[in-house]
N, C-alpha and C positions, 0 to 999 in steps of 0.2 A: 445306584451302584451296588455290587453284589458281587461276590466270590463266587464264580460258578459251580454249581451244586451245591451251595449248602444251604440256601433255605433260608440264607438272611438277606431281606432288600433295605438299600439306606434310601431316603432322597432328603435331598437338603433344599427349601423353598425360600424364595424371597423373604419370608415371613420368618426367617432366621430360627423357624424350625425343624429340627434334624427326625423327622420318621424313622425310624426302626422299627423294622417288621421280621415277627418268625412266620412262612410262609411256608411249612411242613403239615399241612390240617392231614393230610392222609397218614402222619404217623404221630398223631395226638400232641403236634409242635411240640415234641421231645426232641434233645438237642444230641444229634449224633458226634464225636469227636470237633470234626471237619465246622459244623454247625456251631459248636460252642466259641470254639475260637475262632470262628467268624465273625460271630455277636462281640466277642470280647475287643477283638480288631475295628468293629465297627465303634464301640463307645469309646476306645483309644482315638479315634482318629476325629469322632465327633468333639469329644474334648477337646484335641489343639488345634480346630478351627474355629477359628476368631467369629467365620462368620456363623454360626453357632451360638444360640442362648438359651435353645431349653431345648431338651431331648422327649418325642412320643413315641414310647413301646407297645406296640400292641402283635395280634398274633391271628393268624389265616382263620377265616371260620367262626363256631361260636360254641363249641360243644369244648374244646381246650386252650387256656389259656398259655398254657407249657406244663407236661407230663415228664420233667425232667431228664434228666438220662435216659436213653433209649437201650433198652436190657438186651444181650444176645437171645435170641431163641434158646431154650434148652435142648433143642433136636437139633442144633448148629452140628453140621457135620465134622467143623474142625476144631481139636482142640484147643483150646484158651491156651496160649505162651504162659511158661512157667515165670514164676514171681521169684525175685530176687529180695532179701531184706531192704528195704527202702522204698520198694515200686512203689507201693500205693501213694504213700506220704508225696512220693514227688508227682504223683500224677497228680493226684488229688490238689496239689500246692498248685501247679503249672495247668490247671482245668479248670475245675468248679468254680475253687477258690481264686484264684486268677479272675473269673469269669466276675462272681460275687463284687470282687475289691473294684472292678474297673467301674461299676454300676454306683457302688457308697463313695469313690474317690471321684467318680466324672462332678468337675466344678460346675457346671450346669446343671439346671432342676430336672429330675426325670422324674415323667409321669407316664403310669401305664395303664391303658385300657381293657380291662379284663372281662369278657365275655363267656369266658367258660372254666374247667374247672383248672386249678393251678396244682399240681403234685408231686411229691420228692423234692428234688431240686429245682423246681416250677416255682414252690415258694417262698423258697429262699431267694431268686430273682425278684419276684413280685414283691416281698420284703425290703429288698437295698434298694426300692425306686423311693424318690421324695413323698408322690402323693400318687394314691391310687383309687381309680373309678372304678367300681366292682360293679357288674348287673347283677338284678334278683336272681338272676338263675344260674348264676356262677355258684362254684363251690372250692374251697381251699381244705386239704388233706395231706400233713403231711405222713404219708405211706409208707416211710422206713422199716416201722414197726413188722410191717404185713408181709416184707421180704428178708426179714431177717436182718437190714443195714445198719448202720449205727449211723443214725442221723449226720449230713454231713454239709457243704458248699455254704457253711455258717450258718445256718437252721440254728444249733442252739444257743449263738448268742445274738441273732436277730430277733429271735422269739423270744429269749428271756427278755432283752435289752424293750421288748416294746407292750409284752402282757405280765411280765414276771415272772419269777420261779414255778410257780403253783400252778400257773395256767400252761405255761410251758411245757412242765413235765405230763399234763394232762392231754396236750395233745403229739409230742411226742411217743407217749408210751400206748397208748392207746391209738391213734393214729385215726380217729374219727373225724369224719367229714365234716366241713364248719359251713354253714350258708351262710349268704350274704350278708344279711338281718347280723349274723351273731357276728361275723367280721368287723363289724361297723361298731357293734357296741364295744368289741374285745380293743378295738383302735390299729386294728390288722390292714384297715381302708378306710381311705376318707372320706370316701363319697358312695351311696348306690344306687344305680336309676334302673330303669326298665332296660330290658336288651336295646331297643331299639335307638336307644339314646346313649346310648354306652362311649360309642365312639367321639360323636360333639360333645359330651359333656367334657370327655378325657382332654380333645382338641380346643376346649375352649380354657382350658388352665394352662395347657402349653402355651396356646396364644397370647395369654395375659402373662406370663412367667417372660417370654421372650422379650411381652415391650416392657419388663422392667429395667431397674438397675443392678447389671449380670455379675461384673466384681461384689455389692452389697450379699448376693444371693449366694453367692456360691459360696464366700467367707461362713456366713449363716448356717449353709450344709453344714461347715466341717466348725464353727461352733457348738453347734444342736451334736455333733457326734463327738467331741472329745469330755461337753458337759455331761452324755450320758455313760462314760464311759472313765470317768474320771473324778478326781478329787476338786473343792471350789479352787483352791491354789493354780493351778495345773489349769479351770475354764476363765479363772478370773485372766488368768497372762496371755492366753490365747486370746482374751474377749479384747483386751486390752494393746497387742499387738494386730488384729484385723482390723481394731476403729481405726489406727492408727493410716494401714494402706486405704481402708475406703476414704478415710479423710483427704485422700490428693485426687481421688476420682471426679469427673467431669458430671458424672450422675449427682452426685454428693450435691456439687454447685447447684446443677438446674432444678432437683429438689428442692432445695431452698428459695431457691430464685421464685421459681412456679406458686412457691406458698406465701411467700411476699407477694407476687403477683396475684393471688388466688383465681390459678388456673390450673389446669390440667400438667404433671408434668411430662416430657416427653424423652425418657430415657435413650441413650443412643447406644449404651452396651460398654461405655469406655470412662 
């Protein structure tokens, strides 16, 4: 399924994984308005389907992984609508960031496939996914710097929140291009293989994420994200209120069951 025109394809497989694709490679899978909140609508909607347990982002091609916002021409013949005090903030609110939150809040694991390079607001997507497969020949830049922006669609607290202040400011302000090698060490992605592999390596952590235990996982996400972003008081009540819902899960049971039995267990998602 797909919005028409906008360059985002969904499908959802028996294998209760949800594919999302940017299918824009003739304009460096930068995300036009239409496009964004197509993607945005797409992880909405992947989210409250049950039959749903893990989300693959990947993107058309192999030269970009998403070149984020898509800039006007400066020879556009017409001129940009005058700004009101507030525009930006609420576009900015109702877009990027809209875009960003539906990606770190979707309760399903996303993993994305990245083949080419991620820039601007590229990497700030590739940022909010759970686990990410980079190929060698990928490269991540965030490019704010180079156009004058003020880094923005949560760039500076994805960045800080996962290399730290120092490394943060170093590639925001500077805005040099990071290959793959150094992504991996900085903890930017999790995995890097050769282009050709890029895709099965990505598809085979969706596939194992799916036959998990999908309530334990997603609780998990949003532990892993209130402990980083918070005091122990504040992860301990959290950690302490998720054990509490996984403790009535059906997964809960046949993990246990399967380890008494020492065998395999076979999660069902409930």
């Amino acid at each position: 399924m797909a919005e028409e025109g906008s360059g985002i394809v969904v499908t959802i497989g028996d294998d209760a994984v949800a594919r999302v694709k940017i299918d824009r490679a003739e304009v460096a899978n930068s995300l036009s308005p239409l496009a964004r909140d197509a993607l945005t609508d797409a992880f909405l909607r992947v989210n409250n389907d049950p039959a749903v347990r893990a989300v693959l982002l990947t993107a058309a091609g192999t030269r970009h992984f998403c070149a984020g916002a898509g800039l006007a021409s400066p020879a556009s013949p017409s001129p940009p609508p005058e700004k009101r005090p507030g525009d930006v903030a609420r576009m900015l609110k109702g877009g990027w960031q809209r875009l960003v939150s539906s990606v770190l809040d979707c309760d399903k694991p996303v993993v994305a496939a990245v083949k080419g390079t991620a820039a601007g607001a590229g990497v700030s997507l590739l940022l909010a996914c759970d686990l990410v497969v980079m190929s060698t020949e990928a490269t991540l830049v965030a490019a704010f710097v180079h156009r004058g922006i003020l880094p923005d669609s949560g760039a500076v607290h994805l960045l800080t929140r996962i290399v730290g202040l120092r490394k943060a400011t170093e590639l925001l302000m500077l805005g040099e291009p990071v290959d793959a090698v150094t992504c991996e060490r900085l903890g930017l992605v999790n995995r890097v293989v050769d282009l050709d592999e890029t895709d099965a390596a990505a598809e085979e952590l969706a596939l194992r994420l799916a036959a998990g235990p999908t309530a334990m996982l997603g609780l998990t996400k949003r532990l892993l994200a209130v402990s980083s972003e918070s005091g122990r008081d504040c992860a301990f009540e959290q950690e302490a209120w998720a054990q509490e819902v996984v403790s009535h899960t059906a997964d809960l049971q046949e993990g246990l069951s399967s380890f008494a039995e020492r065998r395999k267990p076979r999660f069902s998602g409930h």
